[in-house]
C-alpha positions as CSV (number, residue, x, y, z in Angstrom):
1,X,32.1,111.9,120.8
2,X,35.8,112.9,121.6
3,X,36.6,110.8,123.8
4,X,35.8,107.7,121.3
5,X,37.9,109.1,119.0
6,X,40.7,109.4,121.2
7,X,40.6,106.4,122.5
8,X,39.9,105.0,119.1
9,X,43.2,107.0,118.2
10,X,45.2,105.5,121.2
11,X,43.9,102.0,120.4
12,X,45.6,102.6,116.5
13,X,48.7,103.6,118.2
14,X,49.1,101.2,120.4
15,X,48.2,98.5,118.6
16,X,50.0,99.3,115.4
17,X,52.8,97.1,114.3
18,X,56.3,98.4,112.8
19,X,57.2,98.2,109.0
20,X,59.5,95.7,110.6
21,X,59.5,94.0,114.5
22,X,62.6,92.8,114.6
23,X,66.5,92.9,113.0
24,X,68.3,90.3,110.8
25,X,71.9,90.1,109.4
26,X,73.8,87.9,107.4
27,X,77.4,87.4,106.9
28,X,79.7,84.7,103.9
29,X,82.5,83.4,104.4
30,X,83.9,80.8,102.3
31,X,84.8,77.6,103.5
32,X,82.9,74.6,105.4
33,X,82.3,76.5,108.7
34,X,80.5,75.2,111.9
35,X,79.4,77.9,114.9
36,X,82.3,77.1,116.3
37,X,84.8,77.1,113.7
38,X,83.2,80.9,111.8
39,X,85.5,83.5,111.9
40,X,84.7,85.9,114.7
41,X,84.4,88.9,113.7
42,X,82.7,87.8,110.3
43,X,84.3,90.7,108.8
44,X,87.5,89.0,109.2
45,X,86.8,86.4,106.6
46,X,89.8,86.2,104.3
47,X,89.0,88.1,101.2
48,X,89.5,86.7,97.8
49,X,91.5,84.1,98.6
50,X,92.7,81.2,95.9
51,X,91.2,77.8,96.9
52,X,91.5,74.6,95.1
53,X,90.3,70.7,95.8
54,X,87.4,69.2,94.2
55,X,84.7,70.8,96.4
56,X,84.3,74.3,97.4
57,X,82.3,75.9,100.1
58,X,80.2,78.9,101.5
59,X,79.0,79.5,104.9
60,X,76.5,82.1,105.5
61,X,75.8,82.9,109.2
62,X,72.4,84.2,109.8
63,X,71.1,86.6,113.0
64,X,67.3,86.7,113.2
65,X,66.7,89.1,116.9
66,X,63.6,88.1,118.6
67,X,61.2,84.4,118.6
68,X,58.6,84.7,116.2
69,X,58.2,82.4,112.9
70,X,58.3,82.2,109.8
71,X,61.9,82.9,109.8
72,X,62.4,83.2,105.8
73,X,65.1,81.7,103.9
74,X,68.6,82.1,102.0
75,X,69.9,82.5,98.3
76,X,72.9,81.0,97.6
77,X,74.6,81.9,94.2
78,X,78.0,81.5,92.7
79,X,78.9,83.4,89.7
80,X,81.6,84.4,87.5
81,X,83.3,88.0,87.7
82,X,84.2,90.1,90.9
83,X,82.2,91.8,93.4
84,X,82.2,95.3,91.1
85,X,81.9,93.2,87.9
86,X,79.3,90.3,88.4
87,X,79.0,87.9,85.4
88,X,76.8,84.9,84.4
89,X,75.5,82.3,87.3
90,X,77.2,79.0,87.4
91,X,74.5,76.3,87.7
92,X,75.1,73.1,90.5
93,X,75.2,74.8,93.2
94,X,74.3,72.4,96.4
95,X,72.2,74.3,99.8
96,X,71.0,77.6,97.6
97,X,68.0,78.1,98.9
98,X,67.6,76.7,102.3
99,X,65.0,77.6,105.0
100,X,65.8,79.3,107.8
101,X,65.4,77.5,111.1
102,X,65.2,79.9,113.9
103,X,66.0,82.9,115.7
104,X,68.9,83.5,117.3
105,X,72.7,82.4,115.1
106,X,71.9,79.9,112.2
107,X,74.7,78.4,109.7
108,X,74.2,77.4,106.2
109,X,77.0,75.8,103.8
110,X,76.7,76.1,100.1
111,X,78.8,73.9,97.9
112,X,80.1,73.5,94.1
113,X,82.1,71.1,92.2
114,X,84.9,72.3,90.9
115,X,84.4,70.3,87.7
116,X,81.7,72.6,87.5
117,X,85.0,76.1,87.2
118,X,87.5,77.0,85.2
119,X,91.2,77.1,87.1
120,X,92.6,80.4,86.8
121,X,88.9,82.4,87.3
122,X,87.2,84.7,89.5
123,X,83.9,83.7,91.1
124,X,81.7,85.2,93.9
125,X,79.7,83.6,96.2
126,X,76.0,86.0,96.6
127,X,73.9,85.2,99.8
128,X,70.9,86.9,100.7
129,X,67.9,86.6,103.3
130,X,64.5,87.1,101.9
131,X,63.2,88.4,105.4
132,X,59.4,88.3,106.6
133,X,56.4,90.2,106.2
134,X,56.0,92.5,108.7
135,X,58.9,90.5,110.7
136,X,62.1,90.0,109.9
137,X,63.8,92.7,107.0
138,X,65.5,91.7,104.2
139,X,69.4,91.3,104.5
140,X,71.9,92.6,103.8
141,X,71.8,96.0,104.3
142,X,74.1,99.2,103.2
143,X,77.2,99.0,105.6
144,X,76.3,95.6,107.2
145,X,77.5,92.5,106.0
146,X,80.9,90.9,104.7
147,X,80.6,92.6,101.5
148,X,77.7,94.1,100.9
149,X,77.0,95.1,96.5
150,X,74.7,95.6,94.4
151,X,73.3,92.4,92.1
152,X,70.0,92.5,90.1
153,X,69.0,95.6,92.0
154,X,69.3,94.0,95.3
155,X,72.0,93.9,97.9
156,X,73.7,90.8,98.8
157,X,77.0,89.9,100.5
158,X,79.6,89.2,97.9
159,X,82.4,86.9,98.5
160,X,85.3,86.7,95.7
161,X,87.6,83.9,95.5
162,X,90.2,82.6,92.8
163,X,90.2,78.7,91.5
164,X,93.4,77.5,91.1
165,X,93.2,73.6,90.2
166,X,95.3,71.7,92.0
167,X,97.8,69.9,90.0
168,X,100.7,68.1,90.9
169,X,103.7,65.2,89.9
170,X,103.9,61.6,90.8
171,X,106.5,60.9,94.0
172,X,108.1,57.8,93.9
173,X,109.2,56.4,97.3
174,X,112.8,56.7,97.6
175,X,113.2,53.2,98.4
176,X,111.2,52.6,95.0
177,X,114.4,54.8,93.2
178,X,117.2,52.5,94.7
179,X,115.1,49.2,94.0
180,X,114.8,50.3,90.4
181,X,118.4,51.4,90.4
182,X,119.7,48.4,91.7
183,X,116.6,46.0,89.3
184,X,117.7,47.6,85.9
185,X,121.6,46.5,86.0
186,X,120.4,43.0,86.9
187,X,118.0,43.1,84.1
188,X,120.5,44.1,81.5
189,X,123.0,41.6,82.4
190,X,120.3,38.8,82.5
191,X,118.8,39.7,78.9
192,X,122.8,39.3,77.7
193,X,123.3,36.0,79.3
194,X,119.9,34.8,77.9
195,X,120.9,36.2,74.4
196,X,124.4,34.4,74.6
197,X,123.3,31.2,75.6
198,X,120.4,31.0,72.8
């Protein structure tokens, strides 16, 4: 009788399975990032920078440890505010909830027109991994991360940024300048002769 239940014991010790098997991370940066173009460390990403152009974009980089699937997926969102002040979401956002593909380093880019912003405003890109049950955890975490806060009771890694609209005035060749320099004498003298000779 005791040995069965001490082997039954050791059988439920071996056998059992952690809350979670294995570790996940996930770092922002914002721009249009490859694996071999995201800054290394990811902490180094620029922070709050002012971007402009017609499109701007967010990278997450994802670490899943181990091979074992499903491998979860991301939420991408923009909104307006600062990381300590988060505001309202801005809809439009292109990639905010894509599937995660593996283990090992994945990359995911997350994009918004900026017809979408209003020049002159703060916005913050918030990316999160849902993790897996019993697998991978939920990221980020406290500490780990680009910029780890708190939105909606959750962590995710905040990334601020400015949007400055890029404006700018038509350039005339130079050669352009001189032709019309040299055009608008000619034209004057022409409109007297023509006005003479009538």
């Amino acid at each position: 009788m005791g040995l069965c239940v001490l082997a039954t014991t050791l059988g439920l010790v071996l056998g059992a399975t952690p809350a979670f098997a294995w570790t996940s991370t996930v770092y922002t940066c914002i721009g249009n990032y490859t694996s071999s173009t995201f800054p290394s460390p990811p902490s180094s990403c620029t922070s709050n920078p002012t971007v402009g152009g017609s499109i701007i974009y967010d990278t997450a980089q994802v670490t899943l440890s181990s091979d074992g699937s499903p491998y979860g997926s991301l939420t991408v969102l923009l909104a307006k505010g600062t990381c300590s002040s988060i505001g309202s979401t801005v809809s439009g956002v292109s990639g905010s909830n894509p599937s995660v593909t593996g283990s090992g380093t994945t990359y995911y880019v997350a994009s918004i027109a900026t017809s979408s912003l209003t020049s002159g405003s703060s916005y913050v890109w918030l990316t999160s991994y849902s993790g897996t049950s019993g697998g991978y955890p939920y990221a980020p975490t406290s500490g780990v991360g680009t910029n780890p806060t708190t939105y909606s009771g959750n962590l995710v890694d905040c990334e601020p940024f400015i949007f400055q609209a890029t404006t700018g005035v038509p350039e005339f060749p130079s050669g352009m300048v001189l032709l019309l320099a040299l055009a608008l004498p000619a034209l004057f003298l022409m409109r007297r002769r023509l006005v003479a000779d009538a």
